[in-house]
N, C-alpha and C positions, 0 to 999 in steps of 0.2 A: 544575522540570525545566529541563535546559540543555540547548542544540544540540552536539550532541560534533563535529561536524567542518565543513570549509569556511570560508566567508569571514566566517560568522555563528558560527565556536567558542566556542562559552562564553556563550553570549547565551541570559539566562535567558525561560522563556516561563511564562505562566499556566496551570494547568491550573482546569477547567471544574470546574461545579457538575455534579452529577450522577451515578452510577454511572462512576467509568472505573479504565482498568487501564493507566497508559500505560506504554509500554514502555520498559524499562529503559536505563539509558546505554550499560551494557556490552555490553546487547543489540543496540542499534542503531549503535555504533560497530564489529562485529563484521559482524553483517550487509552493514552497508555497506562493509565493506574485504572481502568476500566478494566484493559485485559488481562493484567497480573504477570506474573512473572512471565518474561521467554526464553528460560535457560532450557536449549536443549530444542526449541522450537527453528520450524523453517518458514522463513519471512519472507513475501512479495511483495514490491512495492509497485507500481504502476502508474505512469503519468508521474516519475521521478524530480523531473524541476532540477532541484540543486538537488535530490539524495538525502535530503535532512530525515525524511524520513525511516528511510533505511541506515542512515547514521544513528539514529535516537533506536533502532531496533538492535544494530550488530552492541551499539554502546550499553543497553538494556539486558544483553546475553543470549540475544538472537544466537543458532549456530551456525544456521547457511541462510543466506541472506541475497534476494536479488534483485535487482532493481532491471525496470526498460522505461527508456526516454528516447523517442524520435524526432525530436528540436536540433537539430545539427550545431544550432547557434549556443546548445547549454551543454556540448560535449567535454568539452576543456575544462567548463570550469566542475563539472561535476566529477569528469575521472582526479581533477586535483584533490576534491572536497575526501573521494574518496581514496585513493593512496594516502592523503594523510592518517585519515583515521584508520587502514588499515596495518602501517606503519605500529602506530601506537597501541593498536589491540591483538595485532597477528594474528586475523583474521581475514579471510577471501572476501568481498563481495564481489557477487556474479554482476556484469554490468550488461546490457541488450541495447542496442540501438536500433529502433524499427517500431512503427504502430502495433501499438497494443493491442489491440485486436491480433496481428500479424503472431504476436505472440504467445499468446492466448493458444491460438488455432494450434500451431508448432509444439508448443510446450512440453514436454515431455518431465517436467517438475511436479512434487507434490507437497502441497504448503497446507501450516497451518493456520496462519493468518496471510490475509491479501488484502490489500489496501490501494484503493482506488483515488485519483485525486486528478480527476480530468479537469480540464479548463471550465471555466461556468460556462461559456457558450457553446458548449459539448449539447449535443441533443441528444447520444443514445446512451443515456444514463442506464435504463430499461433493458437494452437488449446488450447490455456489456457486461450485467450480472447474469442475464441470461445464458451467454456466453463459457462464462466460468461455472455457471450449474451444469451444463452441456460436454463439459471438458469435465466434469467433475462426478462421473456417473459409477464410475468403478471404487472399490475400496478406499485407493490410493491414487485416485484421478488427483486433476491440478489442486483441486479444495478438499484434502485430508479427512476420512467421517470426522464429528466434530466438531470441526473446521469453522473459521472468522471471516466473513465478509465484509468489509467495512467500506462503505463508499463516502466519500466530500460531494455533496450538491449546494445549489443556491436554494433557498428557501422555496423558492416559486416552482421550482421540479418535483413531481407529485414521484414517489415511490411504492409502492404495491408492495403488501404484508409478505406475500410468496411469490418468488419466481423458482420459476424450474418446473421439472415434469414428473410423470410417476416415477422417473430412474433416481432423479435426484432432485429436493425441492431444494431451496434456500429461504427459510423464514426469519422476517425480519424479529430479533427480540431486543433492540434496544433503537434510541433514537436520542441524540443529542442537542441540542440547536443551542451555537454560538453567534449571537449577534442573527445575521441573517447567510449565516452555513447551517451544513445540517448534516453532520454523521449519523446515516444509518448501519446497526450492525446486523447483519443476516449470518444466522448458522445453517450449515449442513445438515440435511435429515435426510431420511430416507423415505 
């Protein structure tokens, strides 16, 4: 896998032992010219894998950046993926090892984009956005006013236009389909 953009273009990374599905070049070169700059933004990444993704965010001008992965089996290679690149941008990435949910719940971060990227045969696509609308009720809760929700599903996982409640909704305003993935983006409203 290589980094497709930023100060790190083209800087190959390892991917993990393990089950992983990681996302495509053209997928995350796409995405990421969808959301425009992130100089000065705080980046979540979720369901980590190898970090590519929070690699393609801190290399993009992400400024605080965090990723959680609880695969034990992709610890090593992802704290490698990321010393390196922290090395060469002098930059922290926050690293979390625990379910995402687990972390969610704890969190005490406020981001402006979050990106989701569970395993396909993950069933609570639904209640893990819900989750983050829940944790995201106050000003500066976990999802920023503003704020990027971006989830990876399989084709065949239906998503609903809005989750969340009257505290805080999340509506979907964008939808990508590569091959048979499918980036939805949901913002924060009120």
């Amino acid at each position: 896998m290589r980094i497709t953009g930023g100060k790190l273009k083209g800087r190959m990374i390892k991917c993990p032992d393990g089950i992983i599905r990681p996302a495509m070049d053209k997928m995350r070169e796409s995405f990421f010219a969808i959301l425009g700059g992130l100089e000065g933004k705080a980046f979540l990444d979720l369901f980590s894998g190898s970090g590519v993704i929070a690699l393609e965010a801190t290399s993009r001008g992400a400024e605080h950046v965090v990723l959680c992965e609880k695969d034990k089996i992709k610890i090593d290679t992802l704290l490698k993926n990321v010393s390196l690149s922290e090395k060469e941008l002098n930059k922290k990435i926050e690293c979390h090892f625990m379910p995402v949910e687990l972390f969610i719940k704890r969190s005490k971060g406020s981001f402006d984009i979050i990106f989701c990227d569970p395993p396909f045969p993950y069933k609570f696509h639904v209640q893990l956005i819900q989750s983050i609308a829940d944790k995201s009720t106050a000003e500066t809760g976990l999802l920023k006013a503003g704020g990027t929700v971006l989830i990876h599903r399989p084709a065949e996982v239906h998503m609903p236009d809005t989750i969340g409640s009257l505290k805080c909704s999340l509506t979907k305003t964008d939808k990508r389909i590569y091959g048979r993935s499918i980036i939805d983006f949901y913002q924060k409203m009120f």
